[in-house]
RODO-2510 file (C-alpha; in nm, 4 decimals, decimal comma):
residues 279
     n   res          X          Y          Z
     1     x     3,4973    -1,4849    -2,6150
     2     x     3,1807    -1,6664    -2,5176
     3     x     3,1725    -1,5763    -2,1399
     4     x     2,9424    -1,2919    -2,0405
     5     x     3,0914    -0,9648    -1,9003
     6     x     2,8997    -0,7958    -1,6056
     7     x     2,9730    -0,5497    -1,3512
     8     x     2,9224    -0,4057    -0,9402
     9     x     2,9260    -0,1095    -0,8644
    10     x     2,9146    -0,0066    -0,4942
    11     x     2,5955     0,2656    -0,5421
    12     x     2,5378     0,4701    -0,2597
    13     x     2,3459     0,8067    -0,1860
    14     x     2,6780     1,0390    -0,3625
    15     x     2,7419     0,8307    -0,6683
    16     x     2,5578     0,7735    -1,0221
    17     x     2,2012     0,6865    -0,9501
    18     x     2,1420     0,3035    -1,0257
    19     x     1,9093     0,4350    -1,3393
    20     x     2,1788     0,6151    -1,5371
    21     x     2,4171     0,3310    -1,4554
    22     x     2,1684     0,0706    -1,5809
    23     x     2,1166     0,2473    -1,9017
    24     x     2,4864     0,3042    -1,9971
    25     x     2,5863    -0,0454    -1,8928
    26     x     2,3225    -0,2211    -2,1363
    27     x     2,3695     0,0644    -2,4181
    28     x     2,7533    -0,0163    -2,3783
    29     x     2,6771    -0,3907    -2,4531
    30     x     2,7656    -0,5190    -2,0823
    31     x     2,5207    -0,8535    -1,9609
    32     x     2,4737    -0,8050    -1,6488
    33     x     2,4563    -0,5200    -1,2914
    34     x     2,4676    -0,6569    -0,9653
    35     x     2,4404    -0,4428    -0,6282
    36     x     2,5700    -0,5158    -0,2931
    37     x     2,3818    -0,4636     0,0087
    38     x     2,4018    -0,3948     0,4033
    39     x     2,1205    -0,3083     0,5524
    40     x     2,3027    -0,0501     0,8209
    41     x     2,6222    -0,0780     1,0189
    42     x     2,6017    -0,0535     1,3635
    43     x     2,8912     0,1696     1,4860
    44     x     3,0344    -0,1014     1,7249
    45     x     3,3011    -0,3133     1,5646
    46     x     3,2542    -0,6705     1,7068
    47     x     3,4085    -0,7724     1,3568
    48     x     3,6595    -0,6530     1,1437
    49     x     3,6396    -0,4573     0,8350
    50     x     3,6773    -0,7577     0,5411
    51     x     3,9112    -0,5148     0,3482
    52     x     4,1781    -0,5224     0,5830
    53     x     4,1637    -0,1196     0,6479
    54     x     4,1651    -0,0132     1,0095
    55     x     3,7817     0,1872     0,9451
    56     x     3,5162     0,0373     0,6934
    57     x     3,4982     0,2778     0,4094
    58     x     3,2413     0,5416     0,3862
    59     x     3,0310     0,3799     0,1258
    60     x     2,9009     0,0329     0,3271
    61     x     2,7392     0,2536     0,5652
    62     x     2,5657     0,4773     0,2497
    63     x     2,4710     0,1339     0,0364
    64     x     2,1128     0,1783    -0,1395
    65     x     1,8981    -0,1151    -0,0891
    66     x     1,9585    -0,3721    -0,3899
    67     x     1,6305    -0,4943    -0,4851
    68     x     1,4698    -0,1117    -0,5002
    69     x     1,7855    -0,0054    -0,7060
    70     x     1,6926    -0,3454    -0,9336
    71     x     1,3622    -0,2598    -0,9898
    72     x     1,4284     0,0998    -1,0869
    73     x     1,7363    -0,0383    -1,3235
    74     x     1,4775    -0,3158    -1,4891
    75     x     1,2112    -0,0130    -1,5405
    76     x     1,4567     0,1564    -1,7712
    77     x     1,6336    -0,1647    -1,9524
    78     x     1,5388    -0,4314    -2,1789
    79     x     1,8276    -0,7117    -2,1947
    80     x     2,0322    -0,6567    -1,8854
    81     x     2,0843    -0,8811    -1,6338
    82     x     2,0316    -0,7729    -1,2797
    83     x     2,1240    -0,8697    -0,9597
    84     x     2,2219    -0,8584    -0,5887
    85     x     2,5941    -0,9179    -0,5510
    86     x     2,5301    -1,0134    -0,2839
    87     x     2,2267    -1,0117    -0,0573
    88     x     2,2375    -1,0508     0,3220
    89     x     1,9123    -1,3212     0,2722
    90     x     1,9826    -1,4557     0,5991
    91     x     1,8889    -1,0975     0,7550
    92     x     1,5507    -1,1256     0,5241
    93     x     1,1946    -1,2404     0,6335
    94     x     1,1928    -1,5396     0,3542
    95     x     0,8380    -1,4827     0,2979
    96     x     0,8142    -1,0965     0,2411
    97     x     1,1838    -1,1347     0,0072
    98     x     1,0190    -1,4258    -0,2348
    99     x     0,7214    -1,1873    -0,2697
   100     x     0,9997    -0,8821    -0,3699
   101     x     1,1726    -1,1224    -0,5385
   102     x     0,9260    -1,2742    -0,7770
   103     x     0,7389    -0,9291    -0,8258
   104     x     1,1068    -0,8090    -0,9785
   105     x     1,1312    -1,1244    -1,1856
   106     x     0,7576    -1,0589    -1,3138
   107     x     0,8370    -0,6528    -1,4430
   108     x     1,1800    -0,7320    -1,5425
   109     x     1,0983    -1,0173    -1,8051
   110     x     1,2813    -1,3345    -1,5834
   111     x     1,6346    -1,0609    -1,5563
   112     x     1,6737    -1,1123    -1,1954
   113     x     1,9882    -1,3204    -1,0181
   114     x     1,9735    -1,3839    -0,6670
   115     x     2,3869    -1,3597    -0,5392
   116     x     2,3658    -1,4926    -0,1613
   117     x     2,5989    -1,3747     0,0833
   118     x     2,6218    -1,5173     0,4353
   119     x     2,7812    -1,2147     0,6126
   120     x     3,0943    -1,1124     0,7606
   121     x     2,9227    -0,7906     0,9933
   122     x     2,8504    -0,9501     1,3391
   123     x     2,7001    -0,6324     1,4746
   124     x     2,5024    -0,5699     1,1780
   125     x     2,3386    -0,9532     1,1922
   126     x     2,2909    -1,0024     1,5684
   127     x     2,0800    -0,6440     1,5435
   128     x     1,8424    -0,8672     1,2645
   129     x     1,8375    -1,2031     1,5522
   130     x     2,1022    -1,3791     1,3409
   131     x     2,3791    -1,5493     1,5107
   132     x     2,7163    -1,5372     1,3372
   133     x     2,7348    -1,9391     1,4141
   134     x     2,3965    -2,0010     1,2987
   135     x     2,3826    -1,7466     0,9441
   136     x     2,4858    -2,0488     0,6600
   137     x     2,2450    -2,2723     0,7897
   138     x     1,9669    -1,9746     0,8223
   139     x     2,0415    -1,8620     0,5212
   140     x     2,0087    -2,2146     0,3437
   141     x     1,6387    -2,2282     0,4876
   142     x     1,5285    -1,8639     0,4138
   143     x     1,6306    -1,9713     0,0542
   144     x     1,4963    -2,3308     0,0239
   145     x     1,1400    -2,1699     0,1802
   146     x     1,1242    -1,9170    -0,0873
   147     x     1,1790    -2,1871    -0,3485
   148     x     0,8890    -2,3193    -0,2256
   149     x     0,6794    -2,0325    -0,2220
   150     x     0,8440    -1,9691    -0,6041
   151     x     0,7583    -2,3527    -0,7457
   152     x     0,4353    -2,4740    -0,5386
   153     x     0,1024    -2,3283    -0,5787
   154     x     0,0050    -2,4084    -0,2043
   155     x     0,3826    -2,3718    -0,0253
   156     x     0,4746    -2,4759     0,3259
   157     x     0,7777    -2,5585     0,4934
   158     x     0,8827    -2,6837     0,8243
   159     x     1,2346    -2,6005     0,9285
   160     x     1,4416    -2,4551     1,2431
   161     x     1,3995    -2,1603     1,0927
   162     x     1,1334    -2,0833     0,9013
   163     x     0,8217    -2,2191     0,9352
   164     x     0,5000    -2,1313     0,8099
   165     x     0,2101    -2,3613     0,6963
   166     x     0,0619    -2,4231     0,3637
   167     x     0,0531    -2,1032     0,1770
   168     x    -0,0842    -1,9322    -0,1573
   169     x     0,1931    -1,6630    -0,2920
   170     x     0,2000    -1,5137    -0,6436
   171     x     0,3286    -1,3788    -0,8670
   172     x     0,5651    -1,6947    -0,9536
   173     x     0,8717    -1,6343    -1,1179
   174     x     0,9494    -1,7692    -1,5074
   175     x     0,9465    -2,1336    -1,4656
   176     x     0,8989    -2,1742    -1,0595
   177     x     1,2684    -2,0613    -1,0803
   178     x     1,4733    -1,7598    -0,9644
   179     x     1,8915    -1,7956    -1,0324
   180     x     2,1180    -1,8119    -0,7629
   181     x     2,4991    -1,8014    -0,7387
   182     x     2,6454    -1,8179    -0,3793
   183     x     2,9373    -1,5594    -0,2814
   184     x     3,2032    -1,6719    -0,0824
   185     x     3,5690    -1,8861    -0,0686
   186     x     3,5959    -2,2227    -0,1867
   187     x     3,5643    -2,4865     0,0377
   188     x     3,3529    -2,8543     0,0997
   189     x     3,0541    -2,6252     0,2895
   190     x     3,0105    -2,3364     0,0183
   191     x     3,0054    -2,6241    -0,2684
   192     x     2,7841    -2,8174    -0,0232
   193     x     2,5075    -2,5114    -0,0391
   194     x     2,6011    -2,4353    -0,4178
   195     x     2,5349    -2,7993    -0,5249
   196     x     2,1822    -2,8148    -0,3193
   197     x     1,9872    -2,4829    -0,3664
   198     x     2,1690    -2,2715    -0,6210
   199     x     2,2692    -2,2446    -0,9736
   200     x     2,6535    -2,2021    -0,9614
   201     x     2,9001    -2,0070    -0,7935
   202     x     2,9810    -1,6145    -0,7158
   203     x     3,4487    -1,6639    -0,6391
   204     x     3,4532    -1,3296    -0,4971
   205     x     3,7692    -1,1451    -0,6625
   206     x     3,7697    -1,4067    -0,8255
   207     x     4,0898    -1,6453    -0,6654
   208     x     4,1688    -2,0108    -0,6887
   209     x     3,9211    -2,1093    -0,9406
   210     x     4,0717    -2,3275    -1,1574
   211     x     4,1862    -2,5480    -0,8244
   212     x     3,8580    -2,5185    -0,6859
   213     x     3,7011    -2,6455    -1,0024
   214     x     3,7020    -3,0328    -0,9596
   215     x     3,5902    -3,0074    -0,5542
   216     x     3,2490    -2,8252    -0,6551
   217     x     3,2006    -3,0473    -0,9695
   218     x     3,2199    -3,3112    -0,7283
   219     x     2,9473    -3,1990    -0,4642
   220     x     2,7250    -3,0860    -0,7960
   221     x     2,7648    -3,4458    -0,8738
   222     x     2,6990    -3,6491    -0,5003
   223     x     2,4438    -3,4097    -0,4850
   224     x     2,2277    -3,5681    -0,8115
   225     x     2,2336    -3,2386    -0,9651
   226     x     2,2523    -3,2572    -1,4062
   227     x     2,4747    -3,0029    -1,5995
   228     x     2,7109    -2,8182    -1,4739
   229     x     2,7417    -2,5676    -1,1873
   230     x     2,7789    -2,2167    -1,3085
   231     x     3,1327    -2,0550    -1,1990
   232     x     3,0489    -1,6451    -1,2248
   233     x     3,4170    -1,4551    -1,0578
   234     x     3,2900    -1,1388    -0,8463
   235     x     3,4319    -0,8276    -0,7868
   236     x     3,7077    -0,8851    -1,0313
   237     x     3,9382    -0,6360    -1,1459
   238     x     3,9553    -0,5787    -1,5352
   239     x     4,2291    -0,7371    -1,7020
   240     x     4,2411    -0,8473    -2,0546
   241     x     4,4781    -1,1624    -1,9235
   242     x     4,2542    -1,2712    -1,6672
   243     x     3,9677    -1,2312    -1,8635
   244     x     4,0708    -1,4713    -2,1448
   245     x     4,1832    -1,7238    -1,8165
   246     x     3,8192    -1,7403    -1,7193
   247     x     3,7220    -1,7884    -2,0173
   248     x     3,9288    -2,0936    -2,0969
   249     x     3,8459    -2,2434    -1,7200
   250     x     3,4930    -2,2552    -1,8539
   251     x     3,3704    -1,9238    -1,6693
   252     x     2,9760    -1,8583    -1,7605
   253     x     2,9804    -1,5355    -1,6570
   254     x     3,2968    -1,2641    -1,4906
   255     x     3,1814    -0,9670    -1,3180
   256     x     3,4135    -0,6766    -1,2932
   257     x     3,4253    -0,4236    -1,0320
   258     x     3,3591    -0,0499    -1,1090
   259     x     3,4304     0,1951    -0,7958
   260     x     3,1766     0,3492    -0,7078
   261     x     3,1770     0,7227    -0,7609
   262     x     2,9904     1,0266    -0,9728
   263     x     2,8408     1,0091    -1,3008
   264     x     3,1381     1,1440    -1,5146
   265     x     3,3680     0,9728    -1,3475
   266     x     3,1724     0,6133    -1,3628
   267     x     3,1188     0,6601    -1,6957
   268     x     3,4473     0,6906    -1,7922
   269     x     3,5079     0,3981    -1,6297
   270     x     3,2744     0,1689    -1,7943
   271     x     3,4261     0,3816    -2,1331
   272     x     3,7583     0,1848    -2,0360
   273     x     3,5968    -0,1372    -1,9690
   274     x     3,4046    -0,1561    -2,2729
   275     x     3,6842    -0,1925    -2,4796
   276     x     3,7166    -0,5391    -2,3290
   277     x     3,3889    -0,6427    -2,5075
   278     x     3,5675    -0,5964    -2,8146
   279     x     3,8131    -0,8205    -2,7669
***
């Protein structure tokens, strides 16, 4: 099998610290570690919890912040792969979040993946100024103006959103680049954002790929892009069956979901899921 094998865990303040998790993923032979993020959750419930349960489980109100839990995880690893699966960018100054950014590509040795999310929490954007209507297109600009902070040795950029004028930021990641895979259903407006600022993208649980397939290869192409889009399933859950699907849709990259929970128990867990890698 070709395709890379990550995972997400779900880290809060009561399960395995992101360090020991880290270390036992990459000593196990897994690629990659992404963490999810919310910032806070606001106790008024303008929106529905996404998992269809009538309360929103203990552990999005407990989540540790993603790019501190990445650099502690890069301080202690060598070859894995880190990441946010996903980041709320839209509910990020652009400017201060290229500066994190880049500064975790620079001590990491180029490990870092930036997975976008646009948000489902109503009440937790509006208390950042983001309007639900308004997060995509936000989000698309807080990204773009980091890219230019990351590529252009005197950066500016003019937008609805974002503005600021020409600017000197460094560090710069490896190459002026920073990966990014885009979370979210299928559909002509994700592949619209995948095909112009990202690097592939993030099928959470992983559904409808293979039907999806030829609708992003087609925006990747109208948009001038060369290569291929990367297709990276999120949140899956491990299967043997699935796995070897993935792999034969043409899958870069599957990350499976561990629950989050105490060190024992999480590593017994990635115990069962490393006899996948064998395969």
């Amino acid at each position: 099998m070709s395709m890379r094998i990550g995972l997400t865990v779900f880290l809060t303040d009561r399960t395995i610290d992101p360090v020991t998790l880290a270390i036992e993923a990459e000593s196990r032979g897994f690629h990659s570690l992404y963490f999810p993020e919310h910032t806070h959750i606001p106790i008024s419930r303008v929106t529905a919890p996404p998992t269809g349960d009538e309360e929103l489980n203990e552990e999005y109100k407990r989540t540790l912040d993603p790019l501190i839990a990445i650099g502690a995880a890069a301080a202690a690893t060598s070859t894995l792969a880190l990441g946010t699966g996903v980041s709320l960018v839209a509910q990020h100054d652009p400017i201060v979040m290229a500066k994190s950014l880049a500064t975790l590509d620079l001590i990491s040795g180029g490990r870092v993946t930036l997975g976008i999310g646009f948000g489902w929490n109503q009440d937790e954007m509006l208390d950042h100024g983001v309007q639900y209507a308004t997060r995509r297109n936000r989000a698309r600009e807080h990204v773009l103006a980091m890219q230019r902070l990351w590529e252009d040795d005197e950066a500016e950029f003019d937008g609805e959103f974002v503005r600021f004028a020409a600017s000197w930021s460094w560090p710069k990641p490896r190459d002026g680049h920073i990966r990014a895979l885009i979370g979210g259903g299928a559909g002509p407006k994700m592949f619209a954002h995948v095909a112009e600022y990202a690097d592939g993208w993030f099928p959470i649980g992983g559904a409808g790929v293979r039907n999806a397939l030829p609708q992003l290869h087609e925006a990747w192409a109208a948009a001038g892009r060369t290569g291929e889009p990367e297709v990276v399933p999120f949140g899956v859950l491990a299967d043997a069956s699935k796995l070897d699907y993935y792999d034969g849709v043409g899958c870069s990259e599957v990350v499976l979901r561990v629950d989050g929970a105490g060190r024992d128990k999480t590593l017994r867990q990635l115990d069962q899921l490393q006899l996948l890698l064998a395969r």
